[in-house]
C-alpha positions as CSV (number, residue, x, y, z in Angstrom):
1,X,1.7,18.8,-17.0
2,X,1.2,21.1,-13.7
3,X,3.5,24.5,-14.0
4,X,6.6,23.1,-11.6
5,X,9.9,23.9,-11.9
6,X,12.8,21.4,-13.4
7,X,14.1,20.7,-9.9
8,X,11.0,19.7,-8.1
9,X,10.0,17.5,-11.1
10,X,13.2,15.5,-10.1
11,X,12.8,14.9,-6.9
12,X,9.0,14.0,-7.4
13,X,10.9,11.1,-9.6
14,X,13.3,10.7,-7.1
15,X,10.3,9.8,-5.0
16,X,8.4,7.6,-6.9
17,X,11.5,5.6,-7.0
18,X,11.9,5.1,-3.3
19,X,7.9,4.9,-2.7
20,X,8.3,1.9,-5.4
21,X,10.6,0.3,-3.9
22,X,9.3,0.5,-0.5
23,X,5.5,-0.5,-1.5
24,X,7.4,-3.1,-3.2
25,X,8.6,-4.7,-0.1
26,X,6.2,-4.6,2.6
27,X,3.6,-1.5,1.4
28,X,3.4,1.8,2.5
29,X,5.3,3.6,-0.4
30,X,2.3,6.2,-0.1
31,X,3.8,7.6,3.2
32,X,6.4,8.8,0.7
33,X,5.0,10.1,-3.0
34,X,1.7,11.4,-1.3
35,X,3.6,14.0,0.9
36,X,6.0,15.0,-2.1
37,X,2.9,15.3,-4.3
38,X,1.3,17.6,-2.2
39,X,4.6,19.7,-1.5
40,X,5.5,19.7,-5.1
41,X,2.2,20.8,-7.0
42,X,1.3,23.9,-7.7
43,X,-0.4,25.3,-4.5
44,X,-4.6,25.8,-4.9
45,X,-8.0,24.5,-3.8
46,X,-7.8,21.4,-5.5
47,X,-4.2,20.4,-5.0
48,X,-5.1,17.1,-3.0
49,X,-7.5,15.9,-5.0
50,X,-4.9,16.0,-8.0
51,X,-2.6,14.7,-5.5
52,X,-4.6,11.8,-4.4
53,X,-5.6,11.0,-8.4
54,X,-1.7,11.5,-9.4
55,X,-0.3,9.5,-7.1
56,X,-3.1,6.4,-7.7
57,X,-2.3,6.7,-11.4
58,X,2.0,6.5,-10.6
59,X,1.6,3.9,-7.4
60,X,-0.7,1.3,-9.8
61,X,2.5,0.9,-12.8
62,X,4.9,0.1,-9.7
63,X,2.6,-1.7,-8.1
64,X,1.6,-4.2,-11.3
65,X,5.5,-3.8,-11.9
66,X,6.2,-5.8,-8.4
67,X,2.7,-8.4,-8.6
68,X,4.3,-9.5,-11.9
69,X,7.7,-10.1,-10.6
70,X,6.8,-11.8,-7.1
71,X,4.2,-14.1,-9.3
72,X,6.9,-15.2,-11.8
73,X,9.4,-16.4,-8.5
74,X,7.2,-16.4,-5.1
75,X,4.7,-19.1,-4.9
76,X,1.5,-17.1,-4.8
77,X,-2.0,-18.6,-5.1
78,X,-3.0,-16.1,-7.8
79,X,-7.0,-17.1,-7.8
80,X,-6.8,-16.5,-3.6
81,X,-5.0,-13.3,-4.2
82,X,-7.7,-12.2,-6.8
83,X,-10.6,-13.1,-4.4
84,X,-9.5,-10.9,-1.8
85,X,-8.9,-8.1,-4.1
86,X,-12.3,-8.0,-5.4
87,X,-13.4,-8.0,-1.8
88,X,-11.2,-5.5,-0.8
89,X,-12.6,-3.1,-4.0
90,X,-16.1,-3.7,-2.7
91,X,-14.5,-2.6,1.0
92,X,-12.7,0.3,-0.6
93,X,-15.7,1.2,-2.1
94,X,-17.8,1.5,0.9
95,X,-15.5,3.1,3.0
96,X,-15.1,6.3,0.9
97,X,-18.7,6.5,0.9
98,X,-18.4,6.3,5.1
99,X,-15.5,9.2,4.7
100,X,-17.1,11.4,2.7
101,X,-20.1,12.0,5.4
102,X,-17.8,11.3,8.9
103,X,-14.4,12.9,10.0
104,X,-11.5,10.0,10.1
105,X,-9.3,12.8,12.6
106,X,-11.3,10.5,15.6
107,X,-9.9,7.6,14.2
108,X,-6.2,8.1,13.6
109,X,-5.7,7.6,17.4
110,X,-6.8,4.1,17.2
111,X,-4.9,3.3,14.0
112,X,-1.7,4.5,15.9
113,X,-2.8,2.3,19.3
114,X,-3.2,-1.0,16.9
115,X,0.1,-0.2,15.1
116,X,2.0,0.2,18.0
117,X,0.8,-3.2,19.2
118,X,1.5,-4.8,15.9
119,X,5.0,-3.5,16.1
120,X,5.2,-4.5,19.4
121,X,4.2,-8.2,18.8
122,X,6.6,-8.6,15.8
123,X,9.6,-7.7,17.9
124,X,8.3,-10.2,20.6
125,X,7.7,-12.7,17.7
126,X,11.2,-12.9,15.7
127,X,9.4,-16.1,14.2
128,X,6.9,-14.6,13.0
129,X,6.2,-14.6,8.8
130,X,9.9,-16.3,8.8
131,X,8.9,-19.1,6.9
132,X,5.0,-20.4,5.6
133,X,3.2,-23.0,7.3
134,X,3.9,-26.6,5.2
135,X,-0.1,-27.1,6.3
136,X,-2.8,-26.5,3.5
137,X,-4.7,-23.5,4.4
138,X,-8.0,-24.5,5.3
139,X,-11.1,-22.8,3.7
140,X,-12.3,-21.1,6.8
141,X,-8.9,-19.0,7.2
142,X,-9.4,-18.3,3.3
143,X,-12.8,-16.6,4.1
144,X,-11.6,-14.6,7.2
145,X,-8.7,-13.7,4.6
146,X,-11.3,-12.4,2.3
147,X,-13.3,-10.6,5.0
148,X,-10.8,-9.2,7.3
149,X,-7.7,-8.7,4.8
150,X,-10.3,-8.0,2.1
151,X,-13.7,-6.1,3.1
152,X,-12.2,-4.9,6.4
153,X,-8.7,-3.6,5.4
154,X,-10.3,-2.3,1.8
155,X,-12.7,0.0,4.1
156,X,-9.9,1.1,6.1
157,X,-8.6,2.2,2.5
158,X,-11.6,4.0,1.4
159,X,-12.2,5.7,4.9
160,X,-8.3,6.6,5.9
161,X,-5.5,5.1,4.1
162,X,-2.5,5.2,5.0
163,X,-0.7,2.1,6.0
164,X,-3.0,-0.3,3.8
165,X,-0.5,-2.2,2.1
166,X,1.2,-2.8,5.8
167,X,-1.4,-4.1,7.1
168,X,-2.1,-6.6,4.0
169,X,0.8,-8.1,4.5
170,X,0.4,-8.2,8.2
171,X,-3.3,-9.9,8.1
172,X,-2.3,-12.2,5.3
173,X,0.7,-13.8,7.2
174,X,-1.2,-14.4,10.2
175,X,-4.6,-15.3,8.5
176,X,-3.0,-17.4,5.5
177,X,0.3,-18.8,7.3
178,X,2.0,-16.9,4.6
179,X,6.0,-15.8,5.2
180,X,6.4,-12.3,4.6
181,X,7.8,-12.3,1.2
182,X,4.7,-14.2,0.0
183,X,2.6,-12.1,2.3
184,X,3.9,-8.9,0.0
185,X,3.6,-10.7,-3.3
186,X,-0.2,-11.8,-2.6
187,X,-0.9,-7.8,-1.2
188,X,1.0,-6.6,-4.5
189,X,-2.2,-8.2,-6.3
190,X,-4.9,-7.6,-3.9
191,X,-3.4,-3.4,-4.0
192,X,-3.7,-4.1,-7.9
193,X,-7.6,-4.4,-7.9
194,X,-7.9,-1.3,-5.1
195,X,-5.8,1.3,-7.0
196,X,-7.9,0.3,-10.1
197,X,-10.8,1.3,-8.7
198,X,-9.8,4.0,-6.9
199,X,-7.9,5.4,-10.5
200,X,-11.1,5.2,-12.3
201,X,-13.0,7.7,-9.9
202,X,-10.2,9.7,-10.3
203,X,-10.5,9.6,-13.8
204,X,-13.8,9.9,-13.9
205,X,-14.0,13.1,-11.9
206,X,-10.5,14.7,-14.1
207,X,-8.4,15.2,-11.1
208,X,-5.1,13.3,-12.6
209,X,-2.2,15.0,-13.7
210,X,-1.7,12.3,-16.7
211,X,1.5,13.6,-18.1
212,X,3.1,14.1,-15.0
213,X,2.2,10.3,-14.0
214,X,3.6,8.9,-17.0
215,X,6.6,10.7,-16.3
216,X,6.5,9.7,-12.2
217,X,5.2,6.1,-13.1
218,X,8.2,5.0,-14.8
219,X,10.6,5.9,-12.0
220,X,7.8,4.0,-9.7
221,X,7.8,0.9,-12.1
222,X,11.8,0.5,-12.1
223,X,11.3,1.2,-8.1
224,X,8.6,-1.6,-7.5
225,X,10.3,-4.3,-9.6
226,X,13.8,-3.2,-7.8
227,X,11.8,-4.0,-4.8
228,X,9.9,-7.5,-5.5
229,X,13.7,-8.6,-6.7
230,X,15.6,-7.2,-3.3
231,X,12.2,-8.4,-1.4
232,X,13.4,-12.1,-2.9
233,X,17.0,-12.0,-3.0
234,X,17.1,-10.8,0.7
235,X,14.2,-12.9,2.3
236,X,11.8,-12.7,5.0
237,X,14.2,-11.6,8.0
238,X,15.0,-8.4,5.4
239,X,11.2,-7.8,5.0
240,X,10.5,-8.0,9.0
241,X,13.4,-4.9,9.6
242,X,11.7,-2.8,6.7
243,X,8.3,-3.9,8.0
244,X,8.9,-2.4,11.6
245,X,10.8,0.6,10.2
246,X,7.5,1.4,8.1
247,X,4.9,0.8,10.7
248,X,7.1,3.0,13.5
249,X,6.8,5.6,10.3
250,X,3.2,5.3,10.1
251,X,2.9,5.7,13.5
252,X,4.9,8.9,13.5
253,X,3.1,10.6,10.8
254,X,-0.2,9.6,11.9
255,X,0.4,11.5,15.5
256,X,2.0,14.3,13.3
257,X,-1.2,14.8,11.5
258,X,-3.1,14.4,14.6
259,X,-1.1,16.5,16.9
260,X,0.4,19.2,14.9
């Protein structure tokens, strides 16, 4: 357990809840516990990689937390899910090897351009991901699925971040005709096999806080399975508002760390 005081070790909690709850819904519950990690632990040369290893270790518990609850009530095509999370490993995989030789500062200025357009065309589209196509998906839009949601969006993970499980649910909708809440259920599972792999290197190279993420992961568990229930209960027109509420965020704190 890092040296922090009784009161930040709360409201690191206190975030894991929200993030869990957030990721839960439509993804991006890192634009949340990541910034509190790296507030909250103790300040030295190595406090993001802890950060990054922490926060995999706390966001993979919520994150299985809300997969198993969305599979049990959504209708979510498990095997289809798996396949693009495998591809999406292999993606993840390949872009940290592309980050760790380039600078990803050139490329935050393009994320923010595509996110403002994807915000932009689900306001002009109140349909969109309202309700699922009653059309089998054909095989073709399965591969692009696999490629673009999968090997595309996973390299986006390795190289930046931020913002990943957003656009999951995003691609999947349009790609798999999916409405939003089974959008977020099949990107629960596909974030599942990423934040494996990415937890493993972490392991692998000691840079996890593991008593600290036990502690964290509960609140992010009870966060991610409030979530996938509210996510449920409340229906696609609920995920669309907290869909555009987290891209405008990512879009905010992407020109923050660009800008300032």
């Amino acid at each position: 357990m890092p040296d922090i005081s009784l009161t930040t070790l709360v409201v690191l909690c206190l975030a894991a809840l929200a993030a869990g709850w957030i990721d839960a819904v439509v993804g991006g519950g890192g634009l949340l516990l990541l910034p509190a990690l790296l507030l909250g632990l103790p300040n030295s040369g190595s406090v993001a990689q802890f950060a990054l290893g922490t926060n995999k270790a706390v966001s993979i518990v919520g994150t299985t937390g809300a997969a198993v609850t969305y599979a049990r009530k959504a209708p979510v095509d498990v095997r289809t899910a798996v396949r693009i999370g495998l591809a999406a490993l292999a993606g993840s995989t390949g872009g940290a090897f592309v980050a760790a030789g380039m600078s990803t500062e050139v490329l935050k200025p393009v994320v923010m351009v595509v996110l403002l357009g994807v915000g932009t065309f689900v306001i002009m589209r109140p349909a969109f991901g309202t309700a699922p196509s009653a059309e089998p998906v054909p095989p073709r839009r399965i591969l692009a699925a696999i490629g673009l949601a999968g090997l595309g969006i996973g390299f986006y993970d390795g190289l930046i971040g931020p913002g990943t499980g957003t656009f999951l649910v995003l691609a999947l909708t349009a790609l798999l005709h999916l409405d939003l809440v089974s959008a977020s259920a099949t990107a629960k599972i596909v974030n599942c096999c990423t934040n494996g792999g990415a937890l493993a290197t972490f392991a692998w190279k000691g840079t996890v806080f593991w008593q600290l993420a036990a502690l964290m992961a509960v609140f992010n568990l009870v966060g991610g399975m409030v979530g996938a229930h509210t996510a449920l209960k409340k229906g696609s027109e609920f995920v669309r508002g907290v869909l555009l509420t987290v891209v405008f965020a990512l879009v905010a704190k992407l020109a923050y760390d660009f800008w300032v």
